[in-house]
Every structure is written in C-alpha cells, then in structure tokens.
C-alpha positions in Angstrom: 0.0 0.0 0.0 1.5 3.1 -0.6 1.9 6.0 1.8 0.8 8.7 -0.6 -2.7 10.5 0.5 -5.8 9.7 -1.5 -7.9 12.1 1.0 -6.9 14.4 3.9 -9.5 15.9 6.0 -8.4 18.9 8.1 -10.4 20.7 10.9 -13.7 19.6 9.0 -16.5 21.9 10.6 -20.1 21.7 9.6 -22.6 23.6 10.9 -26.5 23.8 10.3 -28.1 27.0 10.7 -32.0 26.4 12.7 -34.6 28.5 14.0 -32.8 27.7 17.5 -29.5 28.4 16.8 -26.4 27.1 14.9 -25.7 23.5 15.2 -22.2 22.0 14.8 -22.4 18.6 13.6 -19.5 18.1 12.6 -16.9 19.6 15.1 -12.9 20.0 13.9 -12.9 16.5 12.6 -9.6 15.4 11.0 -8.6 12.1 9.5 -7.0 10.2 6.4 -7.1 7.9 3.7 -4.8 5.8 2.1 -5.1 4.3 -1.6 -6.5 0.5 -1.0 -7.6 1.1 2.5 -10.6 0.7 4.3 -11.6 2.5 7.4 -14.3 2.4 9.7 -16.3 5.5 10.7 -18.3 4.9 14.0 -20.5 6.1 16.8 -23.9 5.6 17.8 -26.6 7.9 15.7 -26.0 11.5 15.7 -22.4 11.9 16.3 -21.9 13.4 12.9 -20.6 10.1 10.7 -22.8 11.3 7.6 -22.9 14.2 8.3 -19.3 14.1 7.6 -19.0 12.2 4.9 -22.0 14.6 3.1 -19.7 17.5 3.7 -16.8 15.8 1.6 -18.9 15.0 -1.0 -20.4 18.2 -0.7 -24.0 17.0 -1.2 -25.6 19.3 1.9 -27.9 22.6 1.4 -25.2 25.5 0.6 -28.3 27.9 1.9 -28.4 25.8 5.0 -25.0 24.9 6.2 -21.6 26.2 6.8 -18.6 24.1 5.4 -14.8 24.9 7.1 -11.6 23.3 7.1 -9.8 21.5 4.3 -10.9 18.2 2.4 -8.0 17.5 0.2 -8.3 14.3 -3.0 -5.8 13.9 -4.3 -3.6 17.2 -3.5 -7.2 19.3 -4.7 -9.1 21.2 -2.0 -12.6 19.9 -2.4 -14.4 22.8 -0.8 -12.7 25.2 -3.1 -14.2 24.0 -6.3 -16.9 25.0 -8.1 -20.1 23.0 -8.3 -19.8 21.8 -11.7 -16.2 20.4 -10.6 -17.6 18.7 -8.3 -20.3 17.4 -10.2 -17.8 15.8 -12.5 -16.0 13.7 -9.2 -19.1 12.8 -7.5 -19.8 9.9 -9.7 -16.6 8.9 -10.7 -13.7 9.1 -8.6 -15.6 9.9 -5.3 -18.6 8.0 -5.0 -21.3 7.2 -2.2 -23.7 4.1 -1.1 -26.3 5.5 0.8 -27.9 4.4 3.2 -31.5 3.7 2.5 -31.2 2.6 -1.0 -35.2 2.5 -1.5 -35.0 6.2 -0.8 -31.8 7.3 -2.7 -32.7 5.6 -6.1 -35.1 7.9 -8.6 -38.8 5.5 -8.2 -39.3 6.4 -11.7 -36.1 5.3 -13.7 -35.1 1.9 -14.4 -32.2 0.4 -12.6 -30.4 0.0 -16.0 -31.3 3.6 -16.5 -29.8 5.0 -13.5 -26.4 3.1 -13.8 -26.2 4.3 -17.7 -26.6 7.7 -16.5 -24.2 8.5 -14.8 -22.1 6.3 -17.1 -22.7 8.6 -20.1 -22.3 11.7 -17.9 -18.4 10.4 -17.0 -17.6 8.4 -19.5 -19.2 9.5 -22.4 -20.3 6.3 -23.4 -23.4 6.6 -25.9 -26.8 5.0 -24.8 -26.4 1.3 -26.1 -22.7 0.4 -24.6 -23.8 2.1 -21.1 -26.5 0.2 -21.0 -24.4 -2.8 -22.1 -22.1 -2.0 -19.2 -25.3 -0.9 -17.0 -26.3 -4.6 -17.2 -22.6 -6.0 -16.9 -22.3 -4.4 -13.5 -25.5 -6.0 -12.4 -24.2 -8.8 -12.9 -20.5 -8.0 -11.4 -22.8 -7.4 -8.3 -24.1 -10.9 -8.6 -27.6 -9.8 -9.6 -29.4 -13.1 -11.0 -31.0 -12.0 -14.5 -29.7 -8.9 -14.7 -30.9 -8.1 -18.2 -34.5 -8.0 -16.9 -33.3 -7.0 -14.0 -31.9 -3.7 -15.8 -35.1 -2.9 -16.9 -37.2 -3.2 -13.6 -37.8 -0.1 -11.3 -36.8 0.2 -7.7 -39.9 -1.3 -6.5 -39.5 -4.5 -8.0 -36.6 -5.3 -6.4 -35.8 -6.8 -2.9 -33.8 -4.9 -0.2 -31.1 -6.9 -0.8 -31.1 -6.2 -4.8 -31.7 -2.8 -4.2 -28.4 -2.9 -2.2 -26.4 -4.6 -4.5 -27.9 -2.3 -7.3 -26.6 0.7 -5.7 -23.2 -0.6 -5.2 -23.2 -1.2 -9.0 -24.4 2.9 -9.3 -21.2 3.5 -6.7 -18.7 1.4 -9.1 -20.1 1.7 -12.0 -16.8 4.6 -12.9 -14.4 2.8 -11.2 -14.0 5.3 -8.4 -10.9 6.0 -6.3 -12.8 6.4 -2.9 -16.0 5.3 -2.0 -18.4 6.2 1.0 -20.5 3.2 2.6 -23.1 4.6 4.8 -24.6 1.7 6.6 -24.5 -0.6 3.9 -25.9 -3.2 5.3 -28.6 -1.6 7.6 -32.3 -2.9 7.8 -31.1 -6.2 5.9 -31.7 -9.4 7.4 -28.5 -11.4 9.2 -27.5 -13.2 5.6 -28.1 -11.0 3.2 -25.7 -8.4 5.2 -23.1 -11.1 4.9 -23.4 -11.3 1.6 -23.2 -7.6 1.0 -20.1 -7.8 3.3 -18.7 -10.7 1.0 -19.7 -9.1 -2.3 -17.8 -5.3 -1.4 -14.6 -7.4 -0.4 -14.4 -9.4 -3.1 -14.9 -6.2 -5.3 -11.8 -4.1 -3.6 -9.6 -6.9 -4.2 -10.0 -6.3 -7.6 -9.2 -2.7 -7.6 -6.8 -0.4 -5.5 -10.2 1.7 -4.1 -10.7 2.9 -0.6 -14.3 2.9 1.1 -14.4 4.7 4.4 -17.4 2.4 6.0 -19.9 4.6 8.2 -21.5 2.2 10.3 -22.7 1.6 14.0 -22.1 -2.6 13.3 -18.8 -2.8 15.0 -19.2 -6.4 13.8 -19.0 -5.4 10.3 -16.2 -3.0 10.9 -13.9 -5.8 12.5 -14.5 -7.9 9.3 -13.9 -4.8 6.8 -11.7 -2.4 8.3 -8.0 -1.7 8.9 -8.3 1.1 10.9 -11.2 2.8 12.7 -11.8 6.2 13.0 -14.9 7.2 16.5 -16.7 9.8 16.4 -19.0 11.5 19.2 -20.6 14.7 19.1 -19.4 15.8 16.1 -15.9 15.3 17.1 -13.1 12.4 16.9 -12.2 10.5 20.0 -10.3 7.8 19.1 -8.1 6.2 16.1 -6.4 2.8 15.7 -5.7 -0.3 13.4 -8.9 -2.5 14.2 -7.1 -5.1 15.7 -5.6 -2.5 18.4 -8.6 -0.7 19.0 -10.8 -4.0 19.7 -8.0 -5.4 21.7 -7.1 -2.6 23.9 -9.6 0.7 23.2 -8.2 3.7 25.1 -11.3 6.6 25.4 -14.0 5.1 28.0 -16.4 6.2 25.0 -14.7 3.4 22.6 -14.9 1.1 25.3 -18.5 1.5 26.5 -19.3 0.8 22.1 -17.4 -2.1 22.8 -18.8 -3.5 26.2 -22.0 -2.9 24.8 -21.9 -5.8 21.7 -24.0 -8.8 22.5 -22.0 -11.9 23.7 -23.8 -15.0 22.7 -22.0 -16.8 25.3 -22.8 -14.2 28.0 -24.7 -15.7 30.6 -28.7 -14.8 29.2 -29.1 -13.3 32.9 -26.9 -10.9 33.1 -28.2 -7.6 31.6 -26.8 -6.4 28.6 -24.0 -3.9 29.5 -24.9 -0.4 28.0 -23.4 3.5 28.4 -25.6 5.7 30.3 -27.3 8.5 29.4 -27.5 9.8 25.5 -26.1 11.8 23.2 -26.1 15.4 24.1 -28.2 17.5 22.5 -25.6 19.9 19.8 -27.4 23.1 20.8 -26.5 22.3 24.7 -23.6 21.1 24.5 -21.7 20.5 28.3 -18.5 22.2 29.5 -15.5 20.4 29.2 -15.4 16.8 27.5 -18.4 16.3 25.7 -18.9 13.2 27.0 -17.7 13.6 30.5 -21.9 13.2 32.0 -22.2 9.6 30.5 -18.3 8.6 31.5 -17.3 6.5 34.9 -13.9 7.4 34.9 -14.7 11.6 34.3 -12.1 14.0 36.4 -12.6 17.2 37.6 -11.0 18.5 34.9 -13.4 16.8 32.0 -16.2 19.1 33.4 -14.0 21.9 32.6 -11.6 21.7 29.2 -12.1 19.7 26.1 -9.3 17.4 26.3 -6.4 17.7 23.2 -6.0 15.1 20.8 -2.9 13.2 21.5 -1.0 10.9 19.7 1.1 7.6 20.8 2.5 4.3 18.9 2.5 6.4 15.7 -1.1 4.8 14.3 -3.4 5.8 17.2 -4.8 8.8 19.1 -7.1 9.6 21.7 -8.4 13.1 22.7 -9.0 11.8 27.0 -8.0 13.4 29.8 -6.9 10.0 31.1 -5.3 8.9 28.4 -3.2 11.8 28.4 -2.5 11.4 31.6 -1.7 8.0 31.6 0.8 8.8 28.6 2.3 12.0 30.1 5.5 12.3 28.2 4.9 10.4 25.5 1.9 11.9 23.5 2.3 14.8 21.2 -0.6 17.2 20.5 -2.5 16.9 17.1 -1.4 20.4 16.0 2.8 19.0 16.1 1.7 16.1 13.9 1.7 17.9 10.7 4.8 17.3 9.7 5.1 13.6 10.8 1.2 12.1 10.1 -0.3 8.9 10.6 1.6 6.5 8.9 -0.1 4.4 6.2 -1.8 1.0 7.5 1.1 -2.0 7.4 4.1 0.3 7.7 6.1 -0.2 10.5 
C-alpha cells in the first residue's frame, strides 16, 4: 500500500443554521485515507458520521449549512471547487452508497437507466454500450437476470437487490474512494453477509478505498484496517482495528465495545450499556463532551475539552486520562503535521 494521501481531512467543521440556533455537527474533525484502505467511521446515531462524509462530498444545502476546514483528494481542495467540478467527481472518482437505498434511487427510472446515466455523464459512453455496461455491472454485483433485472424499477426489487444495485451505481466509474453509509442496515442477518462478501471481493479487484460509516462494530472488525470514532461531532479515538478491539483507550470506545451482544454471556446478566445519551448539539456541556455519561470523568473533563494526542504512531485519543496515563509520550495533534499517521502496514 503506498503512503501517498488519497484524502486528507483537516479541521472539518459543519454547521446547520435552525430556528434555534447554529448546530455544529460536525466539530474540527480530522482524518485520512490511504489508496486501498478501508476504514471504519463509527459512533452511535448523531455523532456526525454522515454528516461528515456529506460535507466531503459536498451534497448538503449550501443555503443551509456552513462548510470549514480542508478536504484534500488527491492534493485538490474539495471545498474550493466550483459546483460543476464537483459534479464531474461525485460519480466517478468519489462515490457514495447511501444508506437507504429504496430512498436514494429515482422510483421512476429503471435500474439499467440509473447506472447508464451517470455512465454517459463520466464516460461519455453513448446510450447502447452504457447500457451494455449498466447490465454488466449488475451482474459484477451478482444480480441473478440482470438483463430483466436492468429494466425493472426500484420497487420491484428486494432490499437486498436494491443494495447490491446501488453498489453497482457507486462502481459503476471505477471510483478512487468510496463512502459506505450503513450498507448493510435494515437487511436481514445473511443478506448483510453477503453484501459484506460481495464489497470485499470487489476491492480486491481494484486499488479503491471505502471509508465504511457504520454503528455494526461487527461489520467493521471484518472490513476495516483502521477505525476512526466519532462523538458529538468530534473524533475521540483512532487505531488499526485489531488494536482498538484489543485494547480501546477513550472510556467512550470502550462502553461501544462492552456494549456488543456476547452469545456466550450468561442470558441473565443484563446487557452492558453506556448511560445517558447523546447530548443535545445546541447544549452542548462544558469540558469533554462526554464527561456526563463517563465512569472514569475527572474534575477537569467538566472543565476543558481534552487535546488530541498521539502515541505508537497509528493511534490517538483526545482523554484526559489517556493523556494522563501517557504524560511524556503523547504529542498534541497540531505538532503532527509534519510527521502524520503512517499508512496502514508500515512499520
């Protein structure tokens, strides 16, 4: 894997303006991709994880929100370009499976139509070969009949086709970076596993990246190298999968993790949860935002939001106790510009 960036994502800040006030979803968030990789995006619902990946894309209400920071592909400051340039990535070197596919594909085109679309749009293939390609890629994504398949509206298709049918949309220009937002949400136990089987076996065909935006830690562990949690609107923690499911550092990461169902638990002991909920962005607390739900809070989370620090090169965590616990040895996120995350599988 090489160490050359494919995306950097600098101070990321999204806000939504309201009739009660401006909402930062997205808080400062930084993090990177490498070409090949895949990372997980995580949190429970509402900590900003599409959210951020819309601001990339840029696909949010201009009128609406408030974009800051830097999101770099390939060298090119995404949030600097005009909306016709970035009319001409989405599509085809940046592309996005949404999350409710029933929702996100037009009801009153054809599947065939829809991939062929945005073929001719980036490819400039005229209408017969995008639709022969329209109907190749239904079957790349193991569609059965995907001729008549091609030719069938949304409706007509299972959740589990409709899936597949927009991961053919997301591939169907051989992107460089992909965004999987929940891809396998609201589908039964074995069709996610297939949806799991079919996007691995499909990136190691190709160099492309997906950053996976997910709450399934399960799916994460099976997909990921390296996993990026978010909370509030703001990162918490970063680590190579393995690490981080081994030995999680922000009381946050662990409470995600305590809370996964063991079937071997014993069936009387209550499930382990984190207490409380997510604050509410308009009210945010002093200090850490998630010092009121956290067992191991200090007097000092109720006051300062704690820094991001680094340690062992590939991980961070932005904890008061962490940084504690590493005094000495961490280095503040704003030193790290010159020496950055290394790429996944360097030493």
């Amino acid at each position: 894997m090489t160490t050359d960036l494919l995306l950097s994502v600098k101070g990321l800040k999204t806000s939504f303006h309201t009739h009660d006030g401006i909402v930062n979803a997205v808080d400062g968030v930084d993090f990177d991709v490498f070409p090949g990789e895949t990372i997980g995006l995580v949190g429970e619902s509402g900590c900003g994880k599409s959210v951020t990946s819309l601001s990339v894309l840029r696909l949010l209400n201009p009128s609406l929100t408030t974009i800051q920071g830097q999101v770099r592909f390939e060298g090119k400051n995404l949030l600097d370009m005009s909306s016709e340039e970035m009319r001409q990535i989405r599509g085809s070197t940046i592309s996005m499976i949404f999350q409710e596919p029933m929702t996100s594909l037009n009801p009153i085109l054809t599947i065939g139509e829809q991939i062929a679309e945005s073929l001719r749009l980036h490819e400039n293939l005229d209408n017969k070969k995008a639709w022969e390609k329209a109907v190749s890629m239904l079957e790349m994504v193991q569609i059965p009949s995907p001729e008549a398949r091609a030719a069938q509206h949304p409706h007509k298709l299972s959740g589990g086709m409709r899936q597949r049918a927009m991961i053919a949309i997301a591939l169907a220009c051989n992107p460089r970076l992909i965004f999987a937002d929940e891809p396998t949400t609201a589908l039964d136990v074995t069709i996610q596993a297939q949806i799991i089987r079919l996007l691995e076996h499909l990136k190691q065909g190709s160099n492309t990246s997906i950053v996976l935006i997910t709450h399934d830690l399960g799916v994460v562990a099976q997909m990921a190298s390296r996993v990026v949690v978010m909370y509030a609107g703001k990162i918490v923690e970063e680590a190579p999968v393995v690490e981080l499911f081994h030995d999680a550092r922000h009381p946050y990461t662990k409470g995600l993790l305590n809370s996964i169902p063991v079937i071997t638990r014993n069936q009387k002991n209550r499930l382990n949860e984190i207490p409380g909920t997510v604050p509410n962005l308009l009210r945010m607390p002093e200090g850490c935002s998630f010092h009121p739900r956290c067992n191991q809070a200090m007097e000092i989370c109720r006051k300062q939001f704690p820094p991001m620090v680094f340690f062992d090169r590939q991980r961070r965590a932005a904890c008061w106790k962490v940084s504690a616990d590493h005094d000495g040895q961490s280095v503040p996120l704003l030193d790290q510009e010159s020496d950055p995350l290394v790429s996944p599988g360097e030493n």
